[in-house]
C-alpha positions, 0 to 999 in steps of 0.5 A, a space after each residue: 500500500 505505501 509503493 501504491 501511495 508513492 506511485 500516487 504522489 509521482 503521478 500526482 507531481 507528473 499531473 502538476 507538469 501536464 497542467 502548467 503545460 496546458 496553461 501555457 498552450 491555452 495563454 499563447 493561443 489567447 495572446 494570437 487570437 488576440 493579436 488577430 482581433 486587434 488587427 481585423 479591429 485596427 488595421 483591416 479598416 486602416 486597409 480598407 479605408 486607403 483602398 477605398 480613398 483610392 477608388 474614390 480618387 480612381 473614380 473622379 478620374 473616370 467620371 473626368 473621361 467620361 465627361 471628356 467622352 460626352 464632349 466628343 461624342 457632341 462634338 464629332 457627332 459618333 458615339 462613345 462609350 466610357 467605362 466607371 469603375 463602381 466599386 473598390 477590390 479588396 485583398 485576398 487576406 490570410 488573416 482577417 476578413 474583409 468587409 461585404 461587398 461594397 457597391 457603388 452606384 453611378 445613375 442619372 438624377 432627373 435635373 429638369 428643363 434648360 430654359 431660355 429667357 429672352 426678348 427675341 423670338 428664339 424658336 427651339 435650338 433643340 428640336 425643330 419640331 418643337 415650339 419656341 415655348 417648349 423646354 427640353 429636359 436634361 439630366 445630371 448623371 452621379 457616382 455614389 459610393 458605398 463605402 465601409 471604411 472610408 467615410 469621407 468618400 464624395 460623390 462625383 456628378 457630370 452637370 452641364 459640361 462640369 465634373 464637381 465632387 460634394 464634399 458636405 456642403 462644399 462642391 469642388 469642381 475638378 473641369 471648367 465649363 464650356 456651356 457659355 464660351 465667348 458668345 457661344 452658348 453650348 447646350 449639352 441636354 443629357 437624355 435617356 435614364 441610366 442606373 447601375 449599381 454593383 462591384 463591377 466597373 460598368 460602361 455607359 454609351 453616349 449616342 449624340 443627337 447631331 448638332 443645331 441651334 440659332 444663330 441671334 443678332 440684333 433683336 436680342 436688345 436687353 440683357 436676358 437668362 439662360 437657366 439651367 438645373 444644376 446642384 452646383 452653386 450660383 457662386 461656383 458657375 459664376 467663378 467658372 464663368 469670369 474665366 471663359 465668357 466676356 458677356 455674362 453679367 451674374 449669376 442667380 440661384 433660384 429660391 426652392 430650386 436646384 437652378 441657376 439663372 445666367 444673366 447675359 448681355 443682350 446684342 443691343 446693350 454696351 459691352 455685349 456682342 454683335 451676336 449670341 450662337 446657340 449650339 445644341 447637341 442632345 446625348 442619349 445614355 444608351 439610348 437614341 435620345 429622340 431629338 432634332 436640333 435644326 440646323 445653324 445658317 452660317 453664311 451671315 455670322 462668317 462676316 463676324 468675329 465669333 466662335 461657332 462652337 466646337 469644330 464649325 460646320 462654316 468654311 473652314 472644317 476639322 477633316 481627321 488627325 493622325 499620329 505622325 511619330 516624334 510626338 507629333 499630329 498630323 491634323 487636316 483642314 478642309 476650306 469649303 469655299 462657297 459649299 453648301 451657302 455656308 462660306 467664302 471663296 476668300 482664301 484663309 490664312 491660320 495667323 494665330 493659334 491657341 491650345 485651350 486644352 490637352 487630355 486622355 480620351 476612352 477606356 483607363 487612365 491613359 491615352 489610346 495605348 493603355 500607357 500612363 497618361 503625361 499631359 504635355 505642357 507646351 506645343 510647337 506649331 509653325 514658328 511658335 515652339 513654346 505654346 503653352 498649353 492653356 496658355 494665350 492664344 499666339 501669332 503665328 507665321 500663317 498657312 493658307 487654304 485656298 478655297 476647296 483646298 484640303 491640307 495638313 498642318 503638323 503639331 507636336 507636343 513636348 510630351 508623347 501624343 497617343 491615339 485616343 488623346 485629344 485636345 482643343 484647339 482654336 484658330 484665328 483665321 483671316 481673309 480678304 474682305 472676310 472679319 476675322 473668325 474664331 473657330 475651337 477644335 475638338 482634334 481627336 487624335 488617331 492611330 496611322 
């Protein structure tokens, strides 16, 4: 009996060894199991959010192209299409877990009509078939995220040519507007309802309406609004606007309305221009967007100093531009003569030359090729080497067209051009007993 108690106590003494044991085992795997749940508490919504800081960023890029898509399509009257990434990827982890999913939504908002408020008989500049007294609608087309972690994520809206993110109460405004340029007043009406929502990146195809408008002269005596639904502030356009347009006077918000009024010289008042060109293109979000702008008579405004708009259809027409190598464009210009009632057989010469603007064009963050975009700073066009880009408009040693003539001149940037990019550019063109006109571009640059 005394061996049987000894045995009892060593077993006893080897039972206190196992315990401790155990009791370690069990202290290191609460010291993991907290370590994990202190960094899926910590760090993973650290992670999350820089992520998801990036998609917002990511996305304010692509709502930039697809705005830079609607412009092209109004403008070359082809459709494009632009690709919005809705939400963030997350990591595959090996430890943690990463939030649901997190869908973003880009959909269209139901702004309401673009209204005209003048004392001349203005007719519809949207659609032939509708009367002077009838409003056409547009739309604002928005990205709202869904985020997790990230709670200062904007929403980013396209409204009347600007891309602003809203931030609170503050909109920031990321692109300047080209509603009102000069004594050109660009209409854009966004048609068609559009809402999408998930974690894929969807694409969106804009199919323009062809281009119209009026051309008004002198019976536009007093000062008159062009009214527009916007949820970006009378304060903000009218910033926009003093960098861009010598005719406006201010701008209103109207009480209980998402809506600004833009007060414009009238032709017949001091300080305002001899004429006002109302240039319309309506964009269906895939959808023919079902208007009929009438058609501009150039042939009276072409004796004017006047900006007819991105790429006129008066004498002097944009035929295509091409990459040539050495980061250099090869862009064609055709001079219409008489064609059409449209034009003068005066020759025309380029005497001045101005790069409004420089930008990637369709799918990514890069030009046509799928490269890193660089925008290029400066430009060299004939004797001019150092335009700068955004920069004032310059002389230039001129070239001439005569009438019917088709020829290139040749444009190349400090940077590489890509086929996909695009920029603006206006041209002062001059000829006898013609006053000189002013024309913008909209030169998309294409592949060999």
């Amino acid at each position: 009996m005394p061996r049987c108690d000894r045995r009892t106590d060593i077993m006893g003494w080897e039972d206190d060894r196992g315990v401790s044991e155990v009791l370690g085992a069990i202290l290191l795997f609460g010291i993991i199991v907290m370590a994990i749940g202190g960094y899926q508490a910590f760090v993973v919504p650290q992670q999350t959010a820089e992520i998801e800081f990036n998609h917002n960023d990511r996305v304010s890029e692509d709502m930039k192209e697809f705005r830079n898509a609607l412009l092209s399509a109004a403008a070359d009257n082809e459709p494009r299409s632009s690709s919005i990434e809705l939400a963030p990827k997350y990591p595959t982890r090996t430890i943690g877990l990463n939030p649901g999913a997190s869908g973003g939504t880009l959909s269209t908002e139901a702004a309401g009509p673009i209204e005209i408020d003048a004392d001349f008989s203005s007719g519809q500049v949207c659609d032939e078939g509708l009367g002077p007294d009838t409003d056409v609608s547009t739309r604002s087309i928005t990205y709202t995220p869904n985020y997790h972690a990230y709670r200062s994520g904007q929403s980013i809206t396209v409204d009347s040519s600007i891309v602003y993110r809203q931030s609170g109460d503050e909109s920031l405004v990321d692109t300047s507007q080209i509603l009102i340029r000069g004594s050109r007043i660009q209409l854009m009406p966004i048609q068609g309802d559009f809402s999408e929502t998930g974690e894929h990146a969807t694409s969106v195809t804009m199919i323009p309406s062809g281009s119209g408008g009026k051309v008004v002269g002198d019976d536009a005596s007093d000062n008159f609004n062009v009214s527009i639904p916007t949820t970006l502030s009378a304060e903000a356009w009218e910033e926009e606007l003093e960098s861009s347009s010598d005719y406006f006077v201010t701008v209103h918000s109207v009480p209980g309305e998402e809506r600004v009024k833009i007060e414009l010289m009238g032709t017949g008042t001091s300080g305002g221009p001899s004429s006002y060109t109302f240039r319309c293109t309506a964009i269906g979000l895939d959808t023919d967007p079902g208007l009929n702008p009438p058609g501009i008579p150039f042939t009276d405004d072409l004796n004017e100093t006047t900006e007819d708009g991105l790429n006129p259809h008066g004498a002097f027409v944009l035929e295509r531009a091409t990459l040539t190598g050495d980061n250099a464009t090869e862009v064609t210009f055709r001079h219409r003569g008489s064609e059409e009632g449209v034009g003068t057989t005066s020759d025309l010469t380029i005497t001045e030359a101005r790069f409004a603007y420089y930008g990637p064009l369709g799918q990514g963050a890069g030009g046509g090729q799928g490269q890193p975009f660089q925008k290029p700073e400066t430009a060299a066009y004939r004797n001019v080497s150092d335009f700068e880009i955004g920069g004032s408009a310059r002389s230039v040693d001129g070239h001439t067209w005569e009438s019917g003539e088709t020829k290139s001149i040749t444009i190349s940037f400090d940077e590489d051009a890509q086929a996909g990019d695009f920029y603006i550019l206006r041209l002062k063109l001059e000829g006898e007993g013609v006053d000189p006109i002013l024309a913008d571009y909209f030169v998309g640059v294409d592949s060999e």
